[in-house]
SEDREN-381862 format. One line per 3 residues: number of its first residue (from 1); their letters; for each residue x, y, z of N, C-alpha, C. Coordinates in steps of 0.1 Angstrom, whole numbers, plus 5000, padded with zeros to 4 digits. Each point is the difference from the previous one (the first is absolute). Last residue first. Layout:
<pts>
NUM	A	X/Y/Z/X/Y/Z/X/Y/Z ~ ...
</pts>
This chain:
<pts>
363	XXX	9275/9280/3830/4993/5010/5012/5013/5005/5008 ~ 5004/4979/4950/4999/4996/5013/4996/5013/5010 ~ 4988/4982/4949/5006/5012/5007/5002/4994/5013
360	XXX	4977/4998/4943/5001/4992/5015/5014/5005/5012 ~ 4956/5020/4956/5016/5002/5011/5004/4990/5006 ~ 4967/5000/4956/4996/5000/5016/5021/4999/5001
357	XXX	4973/5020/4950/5011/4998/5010/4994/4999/5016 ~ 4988/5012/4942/4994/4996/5011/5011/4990/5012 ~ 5014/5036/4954/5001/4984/5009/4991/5003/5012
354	XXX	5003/5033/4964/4984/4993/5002/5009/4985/5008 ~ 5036/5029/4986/4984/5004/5000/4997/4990/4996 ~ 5045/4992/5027/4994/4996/4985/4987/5010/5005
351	XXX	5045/4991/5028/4984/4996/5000/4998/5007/4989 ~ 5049/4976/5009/4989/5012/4996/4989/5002/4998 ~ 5037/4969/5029/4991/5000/4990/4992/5015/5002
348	XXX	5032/4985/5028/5006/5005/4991/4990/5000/4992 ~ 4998/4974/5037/4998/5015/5002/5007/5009/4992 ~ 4972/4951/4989/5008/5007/5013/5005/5014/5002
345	XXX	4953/4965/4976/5012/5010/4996/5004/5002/5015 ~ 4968/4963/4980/5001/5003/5013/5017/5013/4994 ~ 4947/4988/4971/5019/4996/4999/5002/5008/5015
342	XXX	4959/4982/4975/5004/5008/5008/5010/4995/5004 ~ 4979/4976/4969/4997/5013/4994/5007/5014/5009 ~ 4989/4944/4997/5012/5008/4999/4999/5014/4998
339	XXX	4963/4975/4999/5006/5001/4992/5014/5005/4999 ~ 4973/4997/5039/5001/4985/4995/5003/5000/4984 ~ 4999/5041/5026/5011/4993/5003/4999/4987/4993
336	XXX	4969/5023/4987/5011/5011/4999/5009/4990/5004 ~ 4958/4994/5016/5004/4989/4983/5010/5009/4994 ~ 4988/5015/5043/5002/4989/5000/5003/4990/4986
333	XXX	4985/5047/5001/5017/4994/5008/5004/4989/5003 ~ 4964/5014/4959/4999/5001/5021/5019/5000/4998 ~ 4982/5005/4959/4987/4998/5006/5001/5002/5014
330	XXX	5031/4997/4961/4998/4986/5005/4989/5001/5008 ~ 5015/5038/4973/4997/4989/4992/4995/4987/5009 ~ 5015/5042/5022/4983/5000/4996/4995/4984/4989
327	XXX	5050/5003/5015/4985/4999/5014/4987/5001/4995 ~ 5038/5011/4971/5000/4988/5005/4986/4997/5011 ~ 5009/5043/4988/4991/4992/4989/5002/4989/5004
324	XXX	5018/5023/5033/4988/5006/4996/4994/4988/4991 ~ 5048/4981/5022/4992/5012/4989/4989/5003/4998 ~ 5027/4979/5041/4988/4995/4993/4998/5014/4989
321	XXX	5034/4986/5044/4995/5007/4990/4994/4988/4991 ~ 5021/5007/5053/4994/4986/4994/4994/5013/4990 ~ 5043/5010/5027/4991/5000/4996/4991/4992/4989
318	XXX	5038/5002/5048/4995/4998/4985/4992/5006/4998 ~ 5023/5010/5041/4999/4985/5000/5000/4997/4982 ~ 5001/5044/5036/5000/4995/4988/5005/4988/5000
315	XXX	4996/5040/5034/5000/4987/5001/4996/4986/4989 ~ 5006/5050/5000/5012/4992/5009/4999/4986/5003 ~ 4967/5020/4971/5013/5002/4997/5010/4994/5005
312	XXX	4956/5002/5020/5000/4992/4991/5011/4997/4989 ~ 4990/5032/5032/5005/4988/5008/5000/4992/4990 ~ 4988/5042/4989/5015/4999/5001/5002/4983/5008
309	XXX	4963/5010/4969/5000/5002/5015/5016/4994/4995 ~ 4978/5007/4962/4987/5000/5012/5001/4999/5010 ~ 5035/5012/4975/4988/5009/4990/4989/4993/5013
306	XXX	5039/4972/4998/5000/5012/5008/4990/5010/4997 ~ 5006/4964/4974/4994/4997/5009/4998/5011/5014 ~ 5021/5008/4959/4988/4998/4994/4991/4997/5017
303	XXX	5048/5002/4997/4993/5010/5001/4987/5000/4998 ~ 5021/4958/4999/4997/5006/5013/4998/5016/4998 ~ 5003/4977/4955/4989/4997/5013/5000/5004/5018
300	XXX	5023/5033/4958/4998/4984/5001/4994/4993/5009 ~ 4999/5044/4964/4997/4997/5013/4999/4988/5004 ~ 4999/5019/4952/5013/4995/5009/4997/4999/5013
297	XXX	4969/5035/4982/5004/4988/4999/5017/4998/4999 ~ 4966/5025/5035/5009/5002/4992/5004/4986/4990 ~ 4954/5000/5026/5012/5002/5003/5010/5003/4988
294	XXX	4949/4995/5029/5008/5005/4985/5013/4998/5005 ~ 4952/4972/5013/5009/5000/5005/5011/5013/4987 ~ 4946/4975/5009/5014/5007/4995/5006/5006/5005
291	XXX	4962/4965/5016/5003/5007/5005/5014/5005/4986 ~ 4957/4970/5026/5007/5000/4986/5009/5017/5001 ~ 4975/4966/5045/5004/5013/4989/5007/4994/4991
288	XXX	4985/4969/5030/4994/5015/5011/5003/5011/4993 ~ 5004/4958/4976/4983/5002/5006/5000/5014/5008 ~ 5041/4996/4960/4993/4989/5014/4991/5005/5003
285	XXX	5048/5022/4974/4982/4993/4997/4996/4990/5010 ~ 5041/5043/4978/5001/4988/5011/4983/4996/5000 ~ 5034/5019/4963/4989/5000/5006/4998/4990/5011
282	XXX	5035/5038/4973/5001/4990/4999/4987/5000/5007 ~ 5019/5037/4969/4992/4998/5005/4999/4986/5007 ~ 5029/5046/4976/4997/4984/5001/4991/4998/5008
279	XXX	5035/5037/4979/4992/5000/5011/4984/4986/4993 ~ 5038/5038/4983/5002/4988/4998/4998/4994/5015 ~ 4982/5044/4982/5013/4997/5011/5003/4989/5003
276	XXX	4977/5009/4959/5011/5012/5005/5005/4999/5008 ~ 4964/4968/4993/5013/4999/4992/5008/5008/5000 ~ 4955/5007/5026/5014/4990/5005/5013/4997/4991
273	XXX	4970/5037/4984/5003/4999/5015/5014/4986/5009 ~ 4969/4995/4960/5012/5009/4993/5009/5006/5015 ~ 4960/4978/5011/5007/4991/4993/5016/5001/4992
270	XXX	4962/5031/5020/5002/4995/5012/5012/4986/4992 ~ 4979/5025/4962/5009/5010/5012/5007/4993/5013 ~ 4970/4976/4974/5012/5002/4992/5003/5008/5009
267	XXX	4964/4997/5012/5000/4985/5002/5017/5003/4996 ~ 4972/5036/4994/5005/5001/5008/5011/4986/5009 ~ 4977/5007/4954/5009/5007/5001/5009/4997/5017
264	XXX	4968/4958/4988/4996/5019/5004/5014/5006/4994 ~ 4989/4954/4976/5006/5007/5013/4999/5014/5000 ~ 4983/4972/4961/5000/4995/5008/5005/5002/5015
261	XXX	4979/5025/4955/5012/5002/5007/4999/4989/5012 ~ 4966/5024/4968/5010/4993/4991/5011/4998/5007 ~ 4958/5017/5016/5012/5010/4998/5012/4994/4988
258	XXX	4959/4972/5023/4999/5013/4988/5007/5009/4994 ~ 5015/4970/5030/4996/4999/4993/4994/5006/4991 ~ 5008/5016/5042/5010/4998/4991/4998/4994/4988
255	XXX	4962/4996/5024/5001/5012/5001/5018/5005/4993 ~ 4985/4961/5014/4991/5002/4997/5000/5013/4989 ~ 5028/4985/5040/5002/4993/4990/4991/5003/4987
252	XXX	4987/5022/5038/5011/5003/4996/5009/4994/4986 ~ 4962/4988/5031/4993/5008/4989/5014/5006/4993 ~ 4998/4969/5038/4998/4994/4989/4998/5009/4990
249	XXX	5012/5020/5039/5010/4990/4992/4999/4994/4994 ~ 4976/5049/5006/4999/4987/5008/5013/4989/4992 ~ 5004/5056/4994/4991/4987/4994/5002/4988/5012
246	XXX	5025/5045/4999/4987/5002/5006/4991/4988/4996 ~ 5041/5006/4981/5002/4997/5015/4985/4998/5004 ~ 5003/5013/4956/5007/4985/5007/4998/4996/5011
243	XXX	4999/5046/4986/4988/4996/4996/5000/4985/5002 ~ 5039/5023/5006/4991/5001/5011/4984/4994/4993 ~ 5031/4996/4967/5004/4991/5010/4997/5002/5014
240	XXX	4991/5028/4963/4995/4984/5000/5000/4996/5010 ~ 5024/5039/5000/4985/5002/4998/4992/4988/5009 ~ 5047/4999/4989/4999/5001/5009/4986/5004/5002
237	XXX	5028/4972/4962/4989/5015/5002/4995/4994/5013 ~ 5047/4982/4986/4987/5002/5005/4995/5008/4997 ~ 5047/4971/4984/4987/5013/4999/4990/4999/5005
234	XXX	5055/4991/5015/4985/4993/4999/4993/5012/4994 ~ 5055/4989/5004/4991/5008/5000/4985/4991/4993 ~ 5057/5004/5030/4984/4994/4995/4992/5007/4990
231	XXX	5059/5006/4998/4987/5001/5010/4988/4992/4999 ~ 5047/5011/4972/4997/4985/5011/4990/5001/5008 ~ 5009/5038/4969/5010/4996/5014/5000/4986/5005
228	XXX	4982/5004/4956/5014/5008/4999/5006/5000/5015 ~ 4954/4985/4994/5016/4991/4994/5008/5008/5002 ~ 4968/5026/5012/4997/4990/5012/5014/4992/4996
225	XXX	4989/5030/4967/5012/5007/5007/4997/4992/5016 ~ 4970/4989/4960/5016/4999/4998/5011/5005/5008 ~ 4952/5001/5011/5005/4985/4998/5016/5004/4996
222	XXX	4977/5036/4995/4999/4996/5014/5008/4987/5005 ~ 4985/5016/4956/5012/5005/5003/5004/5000/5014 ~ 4964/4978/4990/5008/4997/4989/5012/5010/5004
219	XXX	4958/5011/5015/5006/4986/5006/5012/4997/4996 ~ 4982/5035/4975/5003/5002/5018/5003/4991/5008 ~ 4980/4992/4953/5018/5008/5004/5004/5004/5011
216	XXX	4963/4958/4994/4997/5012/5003/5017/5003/4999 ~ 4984/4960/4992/4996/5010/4988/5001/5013/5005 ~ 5014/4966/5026/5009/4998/4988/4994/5015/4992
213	XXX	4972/4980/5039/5005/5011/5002/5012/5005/4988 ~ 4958/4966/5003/5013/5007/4989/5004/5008/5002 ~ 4974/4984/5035/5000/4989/4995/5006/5001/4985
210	XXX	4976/5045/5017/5001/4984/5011/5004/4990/4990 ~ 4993/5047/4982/5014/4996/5002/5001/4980/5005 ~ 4962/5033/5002/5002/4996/4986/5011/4992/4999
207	XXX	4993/5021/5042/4989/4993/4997/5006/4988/4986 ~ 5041/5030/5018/4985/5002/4998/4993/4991/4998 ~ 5043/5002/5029/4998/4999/4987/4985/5005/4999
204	XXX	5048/5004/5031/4983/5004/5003/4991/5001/4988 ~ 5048/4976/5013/5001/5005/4991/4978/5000/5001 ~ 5045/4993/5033/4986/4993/5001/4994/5013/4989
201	XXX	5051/4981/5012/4992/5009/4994/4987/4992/5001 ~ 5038/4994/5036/4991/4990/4990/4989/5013/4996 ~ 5052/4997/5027/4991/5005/4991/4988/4993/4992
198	XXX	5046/4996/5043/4993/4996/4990/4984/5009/4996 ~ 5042/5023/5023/4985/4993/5007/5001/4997/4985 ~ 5032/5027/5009/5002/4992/4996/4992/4988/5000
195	XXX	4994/5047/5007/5001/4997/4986/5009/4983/4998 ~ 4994/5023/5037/4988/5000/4999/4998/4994/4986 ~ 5041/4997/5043/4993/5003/4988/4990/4997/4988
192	XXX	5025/5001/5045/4986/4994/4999/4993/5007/4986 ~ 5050/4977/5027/4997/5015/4992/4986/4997/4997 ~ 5026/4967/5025/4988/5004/4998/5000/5013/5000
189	XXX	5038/4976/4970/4994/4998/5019/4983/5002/5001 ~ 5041/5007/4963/4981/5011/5002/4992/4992/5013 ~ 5043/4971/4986/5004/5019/5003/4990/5009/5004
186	XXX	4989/4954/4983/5003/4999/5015/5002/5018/5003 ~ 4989/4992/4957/4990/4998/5008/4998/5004/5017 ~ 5035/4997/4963/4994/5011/5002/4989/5002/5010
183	XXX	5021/4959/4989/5005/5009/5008/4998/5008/5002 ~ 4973/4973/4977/5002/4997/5014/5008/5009/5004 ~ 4988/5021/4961/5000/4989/4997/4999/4997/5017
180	XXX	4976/5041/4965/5009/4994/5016/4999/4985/4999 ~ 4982/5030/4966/5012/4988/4998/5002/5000/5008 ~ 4966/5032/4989/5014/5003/5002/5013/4987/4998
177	XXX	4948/5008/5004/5005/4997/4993/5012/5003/4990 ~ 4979/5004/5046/5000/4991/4996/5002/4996/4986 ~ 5006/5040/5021/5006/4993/5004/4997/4983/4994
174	XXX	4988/5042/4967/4998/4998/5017/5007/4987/5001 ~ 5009/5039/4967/5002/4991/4999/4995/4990/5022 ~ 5015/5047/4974/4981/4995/5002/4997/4985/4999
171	XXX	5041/5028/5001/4998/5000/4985/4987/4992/4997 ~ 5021/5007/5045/5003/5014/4992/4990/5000/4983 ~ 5010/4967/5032/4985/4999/5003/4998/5020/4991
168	XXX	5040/4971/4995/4987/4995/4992/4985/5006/5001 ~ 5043/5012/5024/4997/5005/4986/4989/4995/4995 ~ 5004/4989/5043/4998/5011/4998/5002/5005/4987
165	XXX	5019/4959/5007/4980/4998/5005/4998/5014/4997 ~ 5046/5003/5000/4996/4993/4992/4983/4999/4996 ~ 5026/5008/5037/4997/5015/4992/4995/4997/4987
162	XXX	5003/4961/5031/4991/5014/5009/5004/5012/4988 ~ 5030/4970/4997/4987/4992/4997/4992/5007/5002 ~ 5037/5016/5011/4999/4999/4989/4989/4991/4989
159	XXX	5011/4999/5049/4998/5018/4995/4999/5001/4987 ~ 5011/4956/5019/4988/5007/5003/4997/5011/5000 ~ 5040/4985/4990/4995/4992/4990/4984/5006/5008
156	XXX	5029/5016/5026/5007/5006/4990/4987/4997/4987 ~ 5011/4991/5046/4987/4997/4998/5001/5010/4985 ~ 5038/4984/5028/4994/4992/4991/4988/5001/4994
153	XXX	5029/5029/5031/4999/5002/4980/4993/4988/4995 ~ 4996/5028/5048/4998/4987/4996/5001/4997/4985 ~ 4999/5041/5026/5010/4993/5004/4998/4985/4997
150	XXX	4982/5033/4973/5017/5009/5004/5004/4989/5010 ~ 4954/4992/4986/5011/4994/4988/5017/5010/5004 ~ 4954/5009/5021/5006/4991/5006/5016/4993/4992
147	XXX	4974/5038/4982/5001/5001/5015/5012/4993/5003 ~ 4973/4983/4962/5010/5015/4997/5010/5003/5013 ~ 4961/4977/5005/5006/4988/4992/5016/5011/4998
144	XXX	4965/5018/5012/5002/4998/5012/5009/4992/4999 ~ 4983/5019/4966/5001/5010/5007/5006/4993/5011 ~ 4974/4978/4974/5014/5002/4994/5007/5007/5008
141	XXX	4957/4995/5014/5006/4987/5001/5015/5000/4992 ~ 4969/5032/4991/5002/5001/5016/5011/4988/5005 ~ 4982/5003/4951/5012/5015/5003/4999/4997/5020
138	XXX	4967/4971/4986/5013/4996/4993/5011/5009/5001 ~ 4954/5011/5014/5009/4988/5012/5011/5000/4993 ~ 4980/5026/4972/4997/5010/5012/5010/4991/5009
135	XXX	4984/4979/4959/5011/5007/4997/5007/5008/5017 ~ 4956/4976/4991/5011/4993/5007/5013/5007/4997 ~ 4965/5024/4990/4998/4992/5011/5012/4995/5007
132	XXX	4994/5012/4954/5003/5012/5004/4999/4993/5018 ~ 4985/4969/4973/5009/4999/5001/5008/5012/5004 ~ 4958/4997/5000/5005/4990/5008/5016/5000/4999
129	XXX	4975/5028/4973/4998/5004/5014/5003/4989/5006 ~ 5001/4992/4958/5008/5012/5001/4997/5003/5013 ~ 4978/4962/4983/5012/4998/5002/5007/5012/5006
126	XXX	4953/5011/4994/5006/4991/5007/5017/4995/5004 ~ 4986/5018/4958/5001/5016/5012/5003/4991/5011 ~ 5000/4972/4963/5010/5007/5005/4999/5013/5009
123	XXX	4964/4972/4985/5011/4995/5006/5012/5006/5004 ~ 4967/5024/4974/4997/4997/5014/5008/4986/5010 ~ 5007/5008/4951/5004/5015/5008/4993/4991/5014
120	XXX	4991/4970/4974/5015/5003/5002/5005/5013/5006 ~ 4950/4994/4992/5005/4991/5004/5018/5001/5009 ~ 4963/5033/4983/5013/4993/4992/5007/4992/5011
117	XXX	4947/5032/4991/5011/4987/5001/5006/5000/4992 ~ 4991/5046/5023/4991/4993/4985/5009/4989/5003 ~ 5003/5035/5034/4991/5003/4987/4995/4993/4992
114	XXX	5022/4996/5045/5009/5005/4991/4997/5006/4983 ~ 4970/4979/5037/5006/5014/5007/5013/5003/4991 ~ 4956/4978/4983/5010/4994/5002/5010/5012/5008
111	XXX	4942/4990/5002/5014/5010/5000/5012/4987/5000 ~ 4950/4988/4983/5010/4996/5008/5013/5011/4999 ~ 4968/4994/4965/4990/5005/5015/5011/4998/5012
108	XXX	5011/4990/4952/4995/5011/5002/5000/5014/5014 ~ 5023/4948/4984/4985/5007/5000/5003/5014/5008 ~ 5032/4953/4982/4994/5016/4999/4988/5003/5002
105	XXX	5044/4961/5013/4988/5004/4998/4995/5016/4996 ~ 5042/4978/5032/4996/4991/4982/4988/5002/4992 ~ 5028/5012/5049/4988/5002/4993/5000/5001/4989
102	XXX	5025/4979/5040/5002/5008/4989/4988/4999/4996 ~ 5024/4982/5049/4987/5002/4990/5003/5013/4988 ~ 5034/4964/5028/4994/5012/5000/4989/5004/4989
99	XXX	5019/4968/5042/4991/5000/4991/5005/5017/4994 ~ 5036/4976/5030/4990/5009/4996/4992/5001/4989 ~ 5027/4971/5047/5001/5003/4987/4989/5012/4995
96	XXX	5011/4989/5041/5009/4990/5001/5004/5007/4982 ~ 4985/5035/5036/4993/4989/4995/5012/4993/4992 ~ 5005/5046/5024/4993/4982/5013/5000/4990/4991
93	XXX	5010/5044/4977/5012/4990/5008/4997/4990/5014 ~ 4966/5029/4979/5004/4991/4986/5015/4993/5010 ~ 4980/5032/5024/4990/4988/5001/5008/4992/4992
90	XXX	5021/5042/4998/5005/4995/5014/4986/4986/4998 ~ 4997/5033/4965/5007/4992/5001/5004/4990/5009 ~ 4964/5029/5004/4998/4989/4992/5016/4996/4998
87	XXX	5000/5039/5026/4991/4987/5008/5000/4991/4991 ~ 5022/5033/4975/5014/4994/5009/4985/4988/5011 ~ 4976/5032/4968/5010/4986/4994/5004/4992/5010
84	XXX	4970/5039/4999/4998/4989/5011/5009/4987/4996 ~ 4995/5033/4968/4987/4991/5000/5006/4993/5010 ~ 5043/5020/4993/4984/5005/4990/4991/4993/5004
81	XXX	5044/4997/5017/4994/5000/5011/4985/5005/4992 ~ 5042/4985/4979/5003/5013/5008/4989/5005/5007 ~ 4994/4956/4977/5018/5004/5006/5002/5008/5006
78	XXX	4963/4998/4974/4998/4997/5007/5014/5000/5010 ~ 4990/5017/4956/5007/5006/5014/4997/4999/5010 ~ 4969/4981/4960/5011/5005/4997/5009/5009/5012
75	XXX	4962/4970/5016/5002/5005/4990/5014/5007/4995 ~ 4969/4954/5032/5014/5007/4999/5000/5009/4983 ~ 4961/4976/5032/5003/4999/4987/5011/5012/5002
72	XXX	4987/4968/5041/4992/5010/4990/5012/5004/4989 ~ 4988/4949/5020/5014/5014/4999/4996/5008/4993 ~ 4980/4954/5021/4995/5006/4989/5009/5016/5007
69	XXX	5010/4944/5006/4999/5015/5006/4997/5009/4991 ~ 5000/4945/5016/4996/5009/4983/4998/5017/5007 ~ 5016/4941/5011/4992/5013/5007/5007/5012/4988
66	XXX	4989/4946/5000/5012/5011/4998/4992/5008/5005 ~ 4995/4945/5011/4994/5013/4999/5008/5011/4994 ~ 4987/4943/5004/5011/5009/4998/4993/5016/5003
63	XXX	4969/4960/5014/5005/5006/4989/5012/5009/5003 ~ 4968/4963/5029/5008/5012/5002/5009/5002/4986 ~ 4955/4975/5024/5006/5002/4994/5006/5014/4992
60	XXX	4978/4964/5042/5003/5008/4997/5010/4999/4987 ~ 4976/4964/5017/4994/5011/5007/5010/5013/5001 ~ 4999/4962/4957/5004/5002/5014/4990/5009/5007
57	XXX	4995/4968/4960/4990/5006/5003/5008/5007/5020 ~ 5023/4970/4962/5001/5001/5013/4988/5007/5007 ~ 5002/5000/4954/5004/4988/4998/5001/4998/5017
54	XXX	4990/5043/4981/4996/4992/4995/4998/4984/5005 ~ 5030/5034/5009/4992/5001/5009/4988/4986/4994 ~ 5037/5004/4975/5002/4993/5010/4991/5000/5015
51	XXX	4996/5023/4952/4999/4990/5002/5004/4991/5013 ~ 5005/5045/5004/4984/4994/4995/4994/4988/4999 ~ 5049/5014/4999/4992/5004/5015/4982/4994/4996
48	XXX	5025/5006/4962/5007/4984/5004/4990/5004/5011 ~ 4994/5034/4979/4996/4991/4994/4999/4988/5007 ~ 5008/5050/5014/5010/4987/4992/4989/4991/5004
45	XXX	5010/5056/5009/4991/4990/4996/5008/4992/4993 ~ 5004/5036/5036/5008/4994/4987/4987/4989/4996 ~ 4989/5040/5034/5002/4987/4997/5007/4996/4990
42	XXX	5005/5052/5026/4992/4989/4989/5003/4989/5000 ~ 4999/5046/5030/5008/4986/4996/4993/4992/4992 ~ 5008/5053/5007/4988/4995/4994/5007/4988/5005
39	XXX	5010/5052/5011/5005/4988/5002/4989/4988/4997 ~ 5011/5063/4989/4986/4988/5005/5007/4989/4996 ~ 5023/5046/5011/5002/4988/4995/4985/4991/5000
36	XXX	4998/5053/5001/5006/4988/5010/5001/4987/4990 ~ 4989/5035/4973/5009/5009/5008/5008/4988/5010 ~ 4959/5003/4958/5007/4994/5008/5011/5007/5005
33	XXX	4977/5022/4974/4993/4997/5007/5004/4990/5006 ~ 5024/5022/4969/5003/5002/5012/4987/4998/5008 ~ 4990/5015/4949/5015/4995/5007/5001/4999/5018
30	XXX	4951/4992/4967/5011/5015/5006/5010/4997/5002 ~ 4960/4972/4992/5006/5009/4989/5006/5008/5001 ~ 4996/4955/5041/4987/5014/4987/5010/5007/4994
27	XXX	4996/4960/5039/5006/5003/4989/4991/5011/4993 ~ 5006/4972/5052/4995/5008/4988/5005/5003/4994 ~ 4998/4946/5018/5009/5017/4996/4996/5011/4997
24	XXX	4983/4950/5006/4995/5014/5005/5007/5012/4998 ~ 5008/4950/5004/5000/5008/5012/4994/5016/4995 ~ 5015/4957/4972/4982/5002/5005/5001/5009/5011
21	XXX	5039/4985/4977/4993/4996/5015/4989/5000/5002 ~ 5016/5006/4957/5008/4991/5004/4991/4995/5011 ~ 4984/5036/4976/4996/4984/4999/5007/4991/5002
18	XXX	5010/5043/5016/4988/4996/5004/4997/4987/4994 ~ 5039/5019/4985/5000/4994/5013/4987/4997/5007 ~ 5003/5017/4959/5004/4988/4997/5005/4997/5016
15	XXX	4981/5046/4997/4990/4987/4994/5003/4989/4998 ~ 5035/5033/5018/4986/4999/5008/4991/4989/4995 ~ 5032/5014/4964/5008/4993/5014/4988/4994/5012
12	XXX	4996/5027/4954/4994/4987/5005/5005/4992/5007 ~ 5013/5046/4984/5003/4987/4991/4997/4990/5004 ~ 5003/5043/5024/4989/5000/4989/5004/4987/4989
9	XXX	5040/5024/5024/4988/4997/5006/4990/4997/4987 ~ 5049/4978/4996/4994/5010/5002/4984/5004/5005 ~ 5029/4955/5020/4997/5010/4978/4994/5014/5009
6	XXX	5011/4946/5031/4997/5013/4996/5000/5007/4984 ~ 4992/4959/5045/4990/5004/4983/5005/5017/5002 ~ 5026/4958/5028/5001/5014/4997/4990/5000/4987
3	XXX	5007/4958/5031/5003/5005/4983/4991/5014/5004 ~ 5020/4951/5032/4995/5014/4998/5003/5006/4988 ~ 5002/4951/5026/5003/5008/4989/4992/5013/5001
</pts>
């Protein structure tokens, strides 16, 4: 999985990728001090893995990962090439989905490059340059739709779907929250439109804020237009949350705590992450590794099995499952099975988050 950190410049894009990766980004009080993409991968963090290293003490252990692209900050006509736009747009169409950072907060000391926080305005300059974006492919692609329609009349219903998308995107309406149903879907092919990339508002709260973001109106009117499309949205103070990063792992817990908050901001982000792209986690465990595994959910066991080797797909036999909590409850695998606890599934069964799973397969 890949997630696009974009927003306008100066709204703590740079800083909440540093305490993602810890890599360092420079960041400072100007617009456009990011220019190149900076690429971070980060660990997911889970629990169950822990506990299963825990319990197996393997010689190696392998966590899920997302990879985190920090995208310099797109301004008003970016579209038409303002602030180095059209390079920052061309990155945002690598990535699967898109953080975008809003700045929910006031001080002083901090240039906002549109003047003063508003949340909702600054979503929509965003939206407006993306979708000015995709507007550019969408008139190209009609155009050809148009063309071709003198000798082929059935594409009649696809020219009209296509002028259609185009009104909406006329009345600033981005693709994703358009109503494309499957069919529309199929028709937009791989059109690579930018505005149809899932969305997880990452709402850049203040100190004060940690842990009642509710109380803040900037969050709040933030939140209601995340419902209104169907999108994510997490509050972090990205401050903090490098101030986080930089703690040892027992000192961390420690350290939220005081905050009045049992999970980093960033814990939610990587979490709001998987639920947008309906994306799962199964676990494979034993002495030479513990190991996560992601997958789409619905994903049924021989795909599941294919994730660790295509041989293991084609050559699909069953799967022997064990529920995470099942397992931790009984202590081993062994008193798993001597409770019945691990069920032998065939090739229709749906792997589950947190099923702990061995493949059986022919070579």
């Amino acid at each position: 999985m890949k997630i696009g950190i974009v927003g306008l410049p100066n709204v703590g894009k740079s800083t909440l990728f540093n305490a993602l990766t810890s890599a360092r980004a420079e960041s400072a009080n100007y617009p456009f001090r990011t220019i190149d993409p900076n690429i971070g991968i980060v660990p997911v963090p889970d629990r169950r893995l822990d506990f299963l290293a825990g319990m197996y003490h393997p010689e190696k252990y392998t966590p899920a990962t997302i990879e985190f692209v920090d995208i310099a900050g797109l301004v008003r006509g970016a579209s038409r090439g303002e602030g180095l736009g059209n390079r920052f747009l061309s990155h945002i169409r690598e990535v699967d989905a898109m953080a975008h950072v809003v700045r929910c907060f006031e001080d002083d000391n901090i240039i906002h490059v549109e003047g003063g926080v508003d949340p909702l305005r600054d979503v929509d300059t965003i939206d407006a340059e993306l979708i000015f974006a995709d507007m550019e492919l969408l008139e190209r692609r009609i155009d050809r739709v148009r063309k071709a329609l003198k000798g082929d009349r059935t594409l009649g219903p696809e020219l009209e779907f296509l002028e259609n998308l185009m009104k909406k995107f006329d009345a600033g309406i981005p693709a994703r929250a358009a109503g494309l149903d499957e069919a529309g879907m199929e028709l937009l092919g791989d059109l690579p439109l930018l505005t149809l990339k899932p969305v997880i508002y990452v709402a850049n709260i203040g100190e004060d804020d940690i842990g009642e973001p509710s109380d803040n109106p900037y969050y709040r009117s933030l939140q209601e237009r995340a419902v209104a499309e169907g999108a994510g949205i997490v509050a972090v103070c990205a401050q903090v949350e490098a101030e986080v990063a930089e703690l040892a792992t027992d000192e961390k817990a420690a350290f939220l705590s005081e905050l009045g908050i049992t999970e980093s901001g960033l814990d939610s982000l990587i979490g709001a992450g998987y639920s947008l792209l309906g994306l799962i986690s199964f676990l494979t465990a034993g002495p030479k590794e513990v190991r996560a595994w992601t997958i789409k959910k619905g994903t049924k066991a021989p795909g599941a099995a294919g994730k660790i080797h295509s041989d293991f797909e084609r050559g699909f036999i069953r799967a022997e499952v064990v529920a995470f909590e099942d397992l931790a409850r009984a202590g081993s695998i062994a008193a798993a099975r001597e409770a019945g606890l691990v069920r032998s599934e065939g090739k229709d069964y749906e792997i589950k988050d947190g099923d702990v799973v061995l493949f059986r397969f022919n070579v």
